[in-house]
Backbone bond lengths (Angstrom), bond angles and torsions (degrees), N, CA, C in turn:
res aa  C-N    CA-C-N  psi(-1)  N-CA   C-N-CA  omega(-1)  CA-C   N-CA-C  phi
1 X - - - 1.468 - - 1.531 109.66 -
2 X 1.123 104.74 124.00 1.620 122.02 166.31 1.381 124.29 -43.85
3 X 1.100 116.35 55.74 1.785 108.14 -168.01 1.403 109.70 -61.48
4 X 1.333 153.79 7.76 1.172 140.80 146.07 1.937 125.11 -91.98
5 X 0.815 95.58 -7.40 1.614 103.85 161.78 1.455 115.64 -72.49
6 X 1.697 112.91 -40.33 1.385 138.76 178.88 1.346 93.09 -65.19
7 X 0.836 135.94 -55.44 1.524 137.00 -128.58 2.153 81.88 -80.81
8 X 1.330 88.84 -60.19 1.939 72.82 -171.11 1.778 103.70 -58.05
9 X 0.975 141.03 -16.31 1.398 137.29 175.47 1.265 92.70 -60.17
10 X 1.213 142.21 -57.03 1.427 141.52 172.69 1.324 121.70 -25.60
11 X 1.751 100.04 -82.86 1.316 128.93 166.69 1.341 99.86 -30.92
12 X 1.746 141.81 -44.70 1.565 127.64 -156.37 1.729 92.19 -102.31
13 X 0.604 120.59 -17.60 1.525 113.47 174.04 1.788 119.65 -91.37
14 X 1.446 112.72 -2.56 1.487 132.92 170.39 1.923 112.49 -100.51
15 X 1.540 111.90 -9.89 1.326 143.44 159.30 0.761 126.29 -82.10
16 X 1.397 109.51 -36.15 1.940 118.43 -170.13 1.975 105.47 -100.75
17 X 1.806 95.24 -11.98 1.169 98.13 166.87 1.575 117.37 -71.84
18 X 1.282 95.56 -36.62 1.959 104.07 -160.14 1.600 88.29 -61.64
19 X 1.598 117.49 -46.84 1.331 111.48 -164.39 1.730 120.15 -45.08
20 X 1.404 93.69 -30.14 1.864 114.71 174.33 1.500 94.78 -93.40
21 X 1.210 134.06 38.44 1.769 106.05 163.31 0.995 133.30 -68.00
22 X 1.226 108.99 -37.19 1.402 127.67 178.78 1.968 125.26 -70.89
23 X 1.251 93.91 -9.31 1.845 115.65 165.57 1.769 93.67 -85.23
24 X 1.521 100.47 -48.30 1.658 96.89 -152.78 1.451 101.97 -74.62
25 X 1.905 134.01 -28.08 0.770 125.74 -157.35 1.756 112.06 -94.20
26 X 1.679 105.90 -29.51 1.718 129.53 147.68 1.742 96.89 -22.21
27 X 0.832 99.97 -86.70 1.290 109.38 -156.56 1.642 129.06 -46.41
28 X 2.122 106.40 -10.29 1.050 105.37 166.41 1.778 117.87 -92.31
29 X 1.358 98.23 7.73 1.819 94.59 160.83 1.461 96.13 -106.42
30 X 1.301 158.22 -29.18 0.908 130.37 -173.91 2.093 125.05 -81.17
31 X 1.183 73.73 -19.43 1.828 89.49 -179.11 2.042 100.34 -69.48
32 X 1.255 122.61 -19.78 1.646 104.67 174.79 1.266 93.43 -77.49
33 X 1.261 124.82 -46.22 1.586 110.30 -151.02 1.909 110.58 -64.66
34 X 1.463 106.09 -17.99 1.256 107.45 168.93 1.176 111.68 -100.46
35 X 1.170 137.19 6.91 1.486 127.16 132.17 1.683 119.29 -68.28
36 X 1.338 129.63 -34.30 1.257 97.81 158.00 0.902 124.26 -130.24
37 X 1.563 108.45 85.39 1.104 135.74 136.93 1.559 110.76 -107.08
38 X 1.350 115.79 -46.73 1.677 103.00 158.45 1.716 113.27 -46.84
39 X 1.445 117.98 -51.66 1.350 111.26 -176.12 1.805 122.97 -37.80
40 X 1.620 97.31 -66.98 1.538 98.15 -177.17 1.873 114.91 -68.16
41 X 1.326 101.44 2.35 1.484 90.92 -162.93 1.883 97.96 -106.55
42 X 1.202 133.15 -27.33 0.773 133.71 110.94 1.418 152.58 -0.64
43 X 1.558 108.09 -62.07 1.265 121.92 176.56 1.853 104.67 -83.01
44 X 1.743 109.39 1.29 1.238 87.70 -145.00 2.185 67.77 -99.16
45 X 1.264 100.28 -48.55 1.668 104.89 169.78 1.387 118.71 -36.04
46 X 1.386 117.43 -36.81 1.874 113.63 -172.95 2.005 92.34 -74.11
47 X 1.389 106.40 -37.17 1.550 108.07 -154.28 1.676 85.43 -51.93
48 X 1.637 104.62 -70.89 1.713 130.10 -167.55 1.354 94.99 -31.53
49 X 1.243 124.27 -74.29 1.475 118.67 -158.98 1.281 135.36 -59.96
50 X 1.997 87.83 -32.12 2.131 98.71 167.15 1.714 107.82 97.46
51 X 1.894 109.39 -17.37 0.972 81.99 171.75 1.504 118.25 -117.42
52 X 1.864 119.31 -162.36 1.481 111.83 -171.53 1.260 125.70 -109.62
53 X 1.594 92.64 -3.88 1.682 96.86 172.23 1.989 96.09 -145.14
54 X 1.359 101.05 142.72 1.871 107.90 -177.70 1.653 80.45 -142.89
55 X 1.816 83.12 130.43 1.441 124.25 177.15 1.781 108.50 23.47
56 X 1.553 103.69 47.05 1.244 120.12 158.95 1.221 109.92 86.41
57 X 1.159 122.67 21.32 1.832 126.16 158.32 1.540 117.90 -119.43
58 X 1.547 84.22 127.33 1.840 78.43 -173.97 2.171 100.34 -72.71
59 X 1.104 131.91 -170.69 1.315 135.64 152.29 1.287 98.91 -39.73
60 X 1.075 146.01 -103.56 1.554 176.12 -78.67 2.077 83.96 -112.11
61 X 1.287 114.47 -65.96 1.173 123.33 171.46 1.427 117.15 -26.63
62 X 1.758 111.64 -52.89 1.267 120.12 -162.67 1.156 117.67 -89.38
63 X 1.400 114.54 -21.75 1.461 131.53 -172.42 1.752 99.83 -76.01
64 X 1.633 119.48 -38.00 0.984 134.39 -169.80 1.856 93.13 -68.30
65 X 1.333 101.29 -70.96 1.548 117.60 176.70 1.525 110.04 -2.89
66 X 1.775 106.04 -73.77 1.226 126.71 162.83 1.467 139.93 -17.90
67 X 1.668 102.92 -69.82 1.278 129.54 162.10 1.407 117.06 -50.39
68 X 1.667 101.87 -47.52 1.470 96.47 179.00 1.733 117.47 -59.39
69 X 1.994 97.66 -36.76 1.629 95.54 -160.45 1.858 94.30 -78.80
70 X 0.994 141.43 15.03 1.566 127.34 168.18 1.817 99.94 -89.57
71 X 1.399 102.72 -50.60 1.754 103.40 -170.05 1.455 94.59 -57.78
72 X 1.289 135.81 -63.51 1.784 124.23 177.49 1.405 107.44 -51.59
73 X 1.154 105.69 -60.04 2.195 81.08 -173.03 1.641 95.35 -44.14
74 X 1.165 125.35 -39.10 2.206 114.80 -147.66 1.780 73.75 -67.68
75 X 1.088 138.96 -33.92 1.590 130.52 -146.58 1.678 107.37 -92.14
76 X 1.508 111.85 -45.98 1.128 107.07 175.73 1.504 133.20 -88.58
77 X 1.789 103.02 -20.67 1.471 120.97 178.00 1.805 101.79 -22.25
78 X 1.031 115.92 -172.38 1.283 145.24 168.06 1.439 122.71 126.90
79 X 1.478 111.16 146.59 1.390 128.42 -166.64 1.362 114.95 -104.19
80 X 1.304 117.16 22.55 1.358 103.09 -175.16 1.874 132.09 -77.24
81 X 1.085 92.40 6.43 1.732 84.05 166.24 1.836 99.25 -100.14
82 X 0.670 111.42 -2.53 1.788 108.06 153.91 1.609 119.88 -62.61
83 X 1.589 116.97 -47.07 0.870 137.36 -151.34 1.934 96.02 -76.83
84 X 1.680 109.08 -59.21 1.260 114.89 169.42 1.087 116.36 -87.36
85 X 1.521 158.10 25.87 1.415 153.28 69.76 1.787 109.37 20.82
86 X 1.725 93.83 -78.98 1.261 117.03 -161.19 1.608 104.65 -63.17
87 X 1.250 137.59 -45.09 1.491 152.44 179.49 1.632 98.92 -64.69
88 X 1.482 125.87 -47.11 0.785 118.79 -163.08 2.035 97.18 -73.46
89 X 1.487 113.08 -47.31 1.279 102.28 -178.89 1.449 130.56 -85.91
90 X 1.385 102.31 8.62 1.403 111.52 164.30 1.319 125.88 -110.99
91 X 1.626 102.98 0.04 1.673 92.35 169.91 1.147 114.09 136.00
92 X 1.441 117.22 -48.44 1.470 142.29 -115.87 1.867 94.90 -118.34
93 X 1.395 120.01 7.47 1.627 129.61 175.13 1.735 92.92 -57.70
94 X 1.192 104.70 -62.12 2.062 102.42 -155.75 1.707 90.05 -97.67
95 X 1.154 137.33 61.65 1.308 132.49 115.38 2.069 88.36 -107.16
96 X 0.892 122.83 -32.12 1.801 102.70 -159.03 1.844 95.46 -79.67
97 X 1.670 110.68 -14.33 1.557 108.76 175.22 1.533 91.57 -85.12
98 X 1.204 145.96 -26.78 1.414 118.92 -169.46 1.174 116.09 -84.77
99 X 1.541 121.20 3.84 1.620 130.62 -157.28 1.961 80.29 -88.77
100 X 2.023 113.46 148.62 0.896 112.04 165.03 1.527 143.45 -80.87
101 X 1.269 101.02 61.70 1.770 104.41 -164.67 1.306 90.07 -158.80
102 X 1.671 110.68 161.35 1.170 142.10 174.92 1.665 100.73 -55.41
103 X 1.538 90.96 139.30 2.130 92.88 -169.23 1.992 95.52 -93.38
104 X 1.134 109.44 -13.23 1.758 111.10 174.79 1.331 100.07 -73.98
105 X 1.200 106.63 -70.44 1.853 119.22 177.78 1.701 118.39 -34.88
106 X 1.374 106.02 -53.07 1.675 128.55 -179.58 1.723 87.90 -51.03
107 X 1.057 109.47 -81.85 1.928 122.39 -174.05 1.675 98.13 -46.24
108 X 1.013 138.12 -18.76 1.032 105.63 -153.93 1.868 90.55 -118.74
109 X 1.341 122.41 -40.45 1.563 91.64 164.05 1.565 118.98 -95.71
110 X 1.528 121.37 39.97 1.186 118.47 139.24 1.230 129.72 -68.95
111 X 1.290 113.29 -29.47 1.462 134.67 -178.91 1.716 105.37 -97.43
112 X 1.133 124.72 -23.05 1.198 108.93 153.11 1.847 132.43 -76.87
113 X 1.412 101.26 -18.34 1.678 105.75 158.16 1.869 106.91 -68.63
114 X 1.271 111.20 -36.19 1.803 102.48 178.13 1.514 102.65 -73.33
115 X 1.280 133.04 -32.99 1.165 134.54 -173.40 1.598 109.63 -83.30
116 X 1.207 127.81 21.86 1.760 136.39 -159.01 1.918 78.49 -139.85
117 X 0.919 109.07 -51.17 1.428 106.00 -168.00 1.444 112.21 -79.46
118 X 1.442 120.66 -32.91 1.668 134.18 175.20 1.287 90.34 -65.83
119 X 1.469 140.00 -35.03 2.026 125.83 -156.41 1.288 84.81 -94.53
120 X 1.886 139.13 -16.76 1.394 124.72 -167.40 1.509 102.57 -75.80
121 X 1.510 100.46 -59.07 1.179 118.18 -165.57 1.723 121.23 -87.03
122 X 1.547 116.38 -21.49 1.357 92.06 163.10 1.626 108.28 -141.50
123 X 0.969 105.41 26.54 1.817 89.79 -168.28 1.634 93.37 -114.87
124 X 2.073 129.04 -19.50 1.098 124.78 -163.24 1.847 89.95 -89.98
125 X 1.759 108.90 -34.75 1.430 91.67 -164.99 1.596 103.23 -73.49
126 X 1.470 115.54 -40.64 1.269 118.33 -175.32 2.004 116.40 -36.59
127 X 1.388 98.97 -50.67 1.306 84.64 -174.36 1.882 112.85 -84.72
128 X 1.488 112.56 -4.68 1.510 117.06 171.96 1.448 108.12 -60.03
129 X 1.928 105.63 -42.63 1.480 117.30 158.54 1.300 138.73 -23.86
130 X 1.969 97.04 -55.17 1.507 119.61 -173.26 1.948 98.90 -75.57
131 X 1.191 123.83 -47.59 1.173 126.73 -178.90 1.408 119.26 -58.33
132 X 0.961 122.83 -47.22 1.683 138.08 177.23 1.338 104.45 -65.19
133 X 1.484 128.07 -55.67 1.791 126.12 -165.73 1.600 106.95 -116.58
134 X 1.520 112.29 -43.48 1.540 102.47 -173.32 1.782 108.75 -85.13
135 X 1.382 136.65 10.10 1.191 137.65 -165.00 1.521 113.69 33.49
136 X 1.595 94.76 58.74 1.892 106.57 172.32 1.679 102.05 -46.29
137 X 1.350 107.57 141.72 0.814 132.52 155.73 1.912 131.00 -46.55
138 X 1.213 109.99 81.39 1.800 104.54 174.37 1.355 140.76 -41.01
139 X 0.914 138.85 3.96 1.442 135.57 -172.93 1.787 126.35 -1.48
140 X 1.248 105.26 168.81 1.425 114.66 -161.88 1.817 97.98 -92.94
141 X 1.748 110.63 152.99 1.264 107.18 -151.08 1.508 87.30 -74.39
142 X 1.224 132.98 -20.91 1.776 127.56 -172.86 1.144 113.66 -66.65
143 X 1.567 107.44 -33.12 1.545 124.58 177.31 1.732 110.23 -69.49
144 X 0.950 113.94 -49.60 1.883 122.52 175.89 1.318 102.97 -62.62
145 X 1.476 135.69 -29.51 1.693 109.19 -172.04 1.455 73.88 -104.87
146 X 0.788 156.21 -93.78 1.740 137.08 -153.30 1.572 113.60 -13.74
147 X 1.414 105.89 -49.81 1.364 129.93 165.69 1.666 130.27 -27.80
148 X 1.862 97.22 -61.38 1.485 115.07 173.06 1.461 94.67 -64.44
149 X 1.809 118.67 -61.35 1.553 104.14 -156.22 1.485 100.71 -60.55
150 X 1.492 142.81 -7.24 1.329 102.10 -156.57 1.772 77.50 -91.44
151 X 1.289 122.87 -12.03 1.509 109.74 -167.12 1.217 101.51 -69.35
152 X 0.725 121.63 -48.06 1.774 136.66 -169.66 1.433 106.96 -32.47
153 X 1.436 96.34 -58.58 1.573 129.96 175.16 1.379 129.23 -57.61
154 X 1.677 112.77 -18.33 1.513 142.27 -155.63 1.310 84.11 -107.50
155 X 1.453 116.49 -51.39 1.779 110.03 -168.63 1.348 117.91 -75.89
156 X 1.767 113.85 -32.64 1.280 89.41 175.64 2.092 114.01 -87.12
157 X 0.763 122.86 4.30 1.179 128.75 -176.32 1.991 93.85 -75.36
158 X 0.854 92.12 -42.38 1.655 105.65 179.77 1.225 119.73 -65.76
159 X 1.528 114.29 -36.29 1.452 119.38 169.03 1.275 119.34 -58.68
160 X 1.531 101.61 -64.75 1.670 128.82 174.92 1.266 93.38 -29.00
161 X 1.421 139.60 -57.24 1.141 112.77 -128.74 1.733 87.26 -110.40
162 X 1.009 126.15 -15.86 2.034 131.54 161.94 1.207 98.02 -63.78
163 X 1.562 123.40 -35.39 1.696 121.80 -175.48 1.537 103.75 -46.60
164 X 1.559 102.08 -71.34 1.349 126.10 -169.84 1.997 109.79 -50.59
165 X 1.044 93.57 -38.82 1.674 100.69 179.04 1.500 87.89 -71.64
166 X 1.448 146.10 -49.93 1.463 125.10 -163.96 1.590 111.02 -79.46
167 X 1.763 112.65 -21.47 1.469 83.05 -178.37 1.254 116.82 -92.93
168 X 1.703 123.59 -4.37 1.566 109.49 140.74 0.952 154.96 -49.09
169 X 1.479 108.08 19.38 1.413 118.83 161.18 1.656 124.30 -97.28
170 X 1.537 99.38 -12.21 1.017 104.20 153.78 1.588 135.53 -29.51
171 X 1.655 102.27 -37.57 1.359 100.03 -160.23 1.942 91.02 -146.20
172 X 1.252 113.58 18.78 1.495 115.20 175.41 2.001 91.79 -137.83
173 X 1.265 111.07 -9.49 1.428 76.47 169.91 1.582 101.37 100.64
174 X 1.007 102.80 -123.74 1.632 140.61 -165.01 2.248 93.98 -104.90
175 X 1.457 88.01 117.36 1.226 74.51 179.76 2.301 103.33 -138.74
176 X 1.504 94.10 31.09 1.433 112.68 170.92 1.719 116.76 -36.80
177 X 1.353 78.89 -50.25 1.781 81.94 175.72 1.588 114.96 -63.22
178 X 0.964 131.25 -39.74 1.324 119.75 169.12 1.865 122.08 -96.58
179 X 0.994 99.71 15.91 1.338 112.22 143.93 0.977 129.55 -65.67
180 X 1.221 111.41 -62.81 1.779 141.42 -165.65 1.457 83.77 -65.32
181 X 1.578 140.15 -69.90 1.057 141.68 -132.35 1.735 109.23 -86.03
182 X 1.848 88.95 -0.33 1.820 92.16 -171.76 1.457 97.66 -70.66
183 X 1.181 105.66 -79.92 1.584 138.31 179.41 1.960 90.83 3.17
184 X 1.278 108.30 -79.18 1.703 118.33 -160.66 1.636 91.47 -60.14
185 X 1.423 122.58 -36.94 1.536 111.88 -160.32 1.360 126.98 -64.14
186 X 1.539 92.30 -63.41 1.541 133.03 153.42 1.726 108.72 -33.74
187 X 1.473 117.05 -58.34 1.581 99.05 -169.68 1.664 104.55 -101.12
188 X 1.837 116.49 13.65 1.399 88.21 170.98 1.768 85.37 -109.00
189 X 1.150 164.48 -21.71 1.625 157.99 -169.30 1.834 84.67 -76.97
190 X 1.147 138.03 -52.56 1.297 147.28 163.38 1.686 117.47 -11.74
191 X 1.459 94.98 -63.87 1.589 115.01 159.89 1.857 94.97 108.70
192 X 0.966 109.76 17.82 1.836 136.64 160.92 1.558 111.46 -41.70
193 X 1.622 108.58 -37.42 1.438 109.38 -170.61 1.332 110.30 -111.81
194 X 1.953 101.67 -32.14 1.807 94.53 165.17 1.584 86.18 -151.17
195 X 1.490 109.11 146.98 1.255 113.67 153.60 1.585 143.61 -49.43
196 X 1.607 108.11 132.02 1.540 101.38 -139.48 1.867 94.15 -79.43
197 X 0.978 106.02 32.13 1.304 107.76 -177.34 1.408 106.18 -101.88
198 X 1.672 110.06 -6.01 1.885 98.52 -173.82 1.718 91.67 -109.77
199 X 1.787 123.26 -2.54 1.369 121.04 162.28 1.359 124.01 -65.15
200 X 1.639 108.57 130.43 1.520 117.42 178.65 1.483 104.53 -24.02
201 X 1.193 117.59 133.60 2.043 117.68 143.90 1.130 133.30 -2.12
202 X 1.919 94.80 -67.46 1.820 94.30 -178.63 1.462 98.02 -79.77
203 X 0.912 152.67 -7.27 1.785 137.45 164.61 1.181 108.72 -64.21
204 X 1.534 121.71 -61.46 1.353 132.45 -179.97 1.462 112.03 -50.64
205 X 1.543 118.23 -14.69 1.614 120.37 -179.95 1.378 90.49 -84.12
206 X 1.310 125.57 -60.76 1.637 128.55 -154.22 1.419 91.57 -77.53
207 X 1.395 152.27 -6.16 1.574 120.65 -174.15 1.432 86.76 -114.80
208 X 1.578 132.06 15.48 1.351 124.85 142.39 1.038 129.31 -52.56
209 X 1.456 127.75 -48.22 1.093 153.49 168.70 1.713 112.12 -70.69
210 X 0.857 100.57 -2.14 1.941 100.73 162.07 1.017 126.32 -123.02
211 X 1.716 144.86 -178.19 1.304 134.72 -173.63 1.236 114.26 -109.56
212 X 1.303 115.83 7.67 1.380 125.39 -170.18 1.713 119.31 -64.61
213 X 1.684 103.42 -42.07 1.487 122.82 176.88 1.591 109.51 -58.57
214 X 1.430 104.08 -36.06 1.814 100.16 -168.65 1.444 104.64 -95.36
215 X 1.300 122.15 24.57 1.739 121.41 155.69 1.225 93.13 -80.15
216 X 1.041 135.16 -56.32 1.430 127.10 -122.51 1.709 103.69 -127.87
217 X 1.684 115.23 -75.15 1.134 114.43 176.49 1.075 150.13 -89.54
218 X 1.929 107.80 0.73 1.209 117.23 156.45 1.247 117.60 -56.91
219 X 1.404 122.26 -65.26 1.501 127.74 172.73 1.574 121.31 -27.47
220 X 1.266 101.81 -63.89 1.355 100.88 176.95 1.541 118.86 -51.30
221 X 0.993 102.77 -61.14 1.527 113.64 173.23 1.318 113.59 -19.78
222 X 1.802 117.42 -77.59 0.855 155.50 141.41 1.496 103.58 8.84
223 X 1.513 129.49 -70.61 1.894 137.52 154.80 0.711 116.71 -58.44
224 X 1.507 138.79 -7.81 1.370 135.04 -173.68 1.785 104.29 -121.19
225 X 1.741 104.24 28.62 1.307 110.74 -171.96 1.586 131.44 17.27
226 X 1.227 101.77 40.48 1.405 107.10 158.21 1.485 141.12 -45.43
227 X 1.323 86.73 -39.34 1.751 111.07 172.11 1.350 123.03 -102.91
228 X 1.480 112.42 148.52 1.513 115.23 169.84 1.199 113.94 -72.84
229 X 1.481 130.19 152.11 1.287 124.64 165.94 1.656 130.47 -1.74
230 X 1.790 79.26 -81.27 1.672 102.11 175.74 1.273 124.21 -41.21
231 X 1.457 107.16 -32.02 1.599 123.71 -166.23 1.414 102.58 -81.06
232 X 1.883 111.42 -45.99 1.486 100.59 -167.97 1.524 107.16 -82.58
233 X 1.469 127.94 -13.74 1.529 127.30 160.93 1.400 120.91 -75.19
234 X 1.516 125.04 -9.40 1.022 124.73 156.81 1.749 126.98 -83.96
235 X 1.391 92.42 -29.72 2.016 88.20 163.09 1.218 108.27 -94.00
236 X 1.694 146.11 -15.16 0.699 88.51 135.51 1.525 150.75 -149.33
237 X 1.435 95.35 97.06 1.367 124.55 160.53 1.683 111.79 -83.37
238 X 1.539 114.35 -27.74 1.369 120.23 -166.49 1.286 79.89 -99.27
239 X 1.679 154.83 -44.12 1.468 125.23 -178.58 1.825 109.76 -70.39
240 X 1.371 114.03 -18.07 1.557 98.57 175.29 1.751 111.41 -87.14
241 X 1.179 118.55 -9.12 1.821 136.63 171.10 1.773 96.59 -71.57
242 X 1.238 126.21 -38.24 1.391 131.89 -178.45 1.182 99.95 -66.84
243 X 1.151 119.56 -69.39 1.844 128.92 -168.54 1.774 96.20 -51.24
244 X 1.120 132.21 -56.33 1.166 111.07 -174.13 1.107 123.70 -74.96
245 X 1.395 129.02 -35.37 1.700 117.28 165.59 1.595 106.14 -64.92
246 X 1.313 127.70 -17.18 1.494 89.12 174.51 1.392 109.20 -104.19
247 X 1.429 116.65 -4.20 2.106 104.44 163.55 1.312 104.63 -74.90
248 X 1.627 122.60 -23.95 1.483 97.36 160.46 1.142 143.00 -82.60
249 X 1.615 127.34 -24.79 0.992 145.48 110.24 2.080 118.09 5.51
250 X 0.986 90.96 -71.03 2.015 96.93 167.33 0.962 134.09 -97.29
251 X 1.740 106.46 17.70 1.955 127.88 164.55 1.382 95.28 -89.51
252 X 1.362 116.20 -51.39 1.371 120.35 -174.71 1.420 122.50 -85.54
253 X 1.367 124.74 -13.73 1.758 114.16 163.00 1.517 103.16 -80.26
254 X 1.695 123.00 -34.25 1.441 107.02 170.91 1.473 126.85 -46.73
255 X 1.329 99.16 -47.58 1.630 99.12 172.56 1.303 121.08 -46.50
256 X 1.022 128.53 -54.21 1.237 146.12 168.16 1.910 117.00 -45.04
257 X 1.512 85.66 -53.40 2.134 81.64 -175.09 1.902 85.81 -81.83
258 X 1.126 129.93 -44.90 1.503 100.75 -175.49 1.807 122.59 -54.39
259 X 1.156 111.70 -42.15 1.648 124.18 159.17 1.554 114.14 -20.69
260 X 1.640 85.41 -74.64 2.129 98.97 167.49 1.184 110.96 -38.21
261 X 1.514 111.37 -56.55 1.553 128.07 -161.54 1.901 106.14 -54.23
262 X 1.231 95.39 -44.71 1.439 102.70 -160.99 1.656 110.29 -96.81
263 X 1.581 99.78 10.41 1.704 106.39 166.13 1.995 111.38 74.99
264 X 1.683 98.51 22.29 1.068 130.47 -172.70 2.140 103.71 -70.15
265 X 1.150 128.79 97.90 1.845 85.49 172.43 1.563 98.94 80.51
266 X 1.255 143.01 -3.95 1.377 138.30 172.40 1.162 118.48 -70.86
């Protein structure tokens, strides 16, 4: 792989960020005020109930929880089956197929230049945020690089799977509606809206078996030393087992929508 061909794919997706600064930079006053609203609402549940820790978060834990799950969504977010949606209905698919590079690869550190610019601008102040007013939670330094890799690991699992939603448009067109419908799905099975630790058993069995948990609440977890060693090198081993069935998984539907594309089998 050509890593300097890549490298401006970077560079234009760290451009195409600035063009959104003003979304990206919004959003670091609006992200406290929805922290406290978790805070008092929260604080208002620990008061009611009497006790100091529920289903294994102390207050301080959960508040952290929180904080953590906004800085991972800002890290893993991405829209890219919007992006090839939009190419596909404007035209603009076979100039981005005639470009010389891989069209997974191309998409995917474009969105890592927006994702270089999302950790500048809101995911480093956000948690400087959590430290200064919400008393974020510190963790241990073994716990923080376990931490980054599982993020690392969280984002591309996250891509893969927006990948796969964009190259079905290949053959649906317009596929907005399940766009729209990711966002809520993805970050509440995720455990984004509550920790999957207050979900029934048999849920918590079946979203084992999916990738949905290791966007979002493995990681966290993960800083909030939930896990033993063994445990957090064993998930993730199961979030880097994810990433490869679904880049293989989206080696092989490409083949397929370029085929369509190219009037292949039509």
């Amino acid at each position: 792989m050509n890593m300097k061909k890549y490298a401006g794919i970077v560079k234009f997706g760290l451009k195409t960020g600035l063009a959104y600064r003003f979304e990206f930079i919004l959003s670091i006053f609006t992200i406290p005020l929805s922290l406290l609203v978790y805070y008092f609402l929260w604080r208002s549940i620990f008061e009611y109930s009497g006790q100091t820790v529920i289903q294994g978060f102390t207050f301080e834990a959960m508040i952290t929880y929180y904080t953590l799950s906004m800085i991972v969504g800002f890290f893993t977010w991405t829209n890219i089956e919007k992006w090839i949606e939009y190419d596909l209905i404007a035209g603009e698919m076979v100039i981005n197929l005639l470009r010389p590079m891989d069209f997974l690869h191309a998409n995917y550190f474009f969105e890592l230049g927006m994702k270089i610019f999302s950790l500048i601008t809101q995911a480093i102040p956000i948690y400087l945020i959590g430290l200064i007013f919400f008393s974020l939670k510190l963790t241990t330094f073994l716990n923080l690089c376990l931490f980054i890799i599982s993020l690392i690991l969280a984002s591309l699992i996250f891509f893969m799977m927006s990948y796969l939603i964009g190259i079905l448009a290949f053959w649906m067109k317009r596929i907005s509606g399940i766009s729209k419908a990711k966002r809520p799905l993805i970050t509440f099975l995720g455990g984004g809206i509550l920790p999957l630790s207050f979900f029934p058993e048999t849920a918590q069995y079946i979203l084992y078996f999916l990738p949905f948990q290791y966007v979002r609440y493995i990681p966290i977890s993960i800083y909030l030393g939930k896990f033993s060693l063994t445990s957090a090198l064993a998930l993730i081993g199961v979030q880097l087992a994810w990433v490869v069935v679904l880049y293989l998984f989206a080696i092989w539907l490409w083949k397929r929508a370029f085929q369509k594309f190219m009037g292949e089998g039509v």
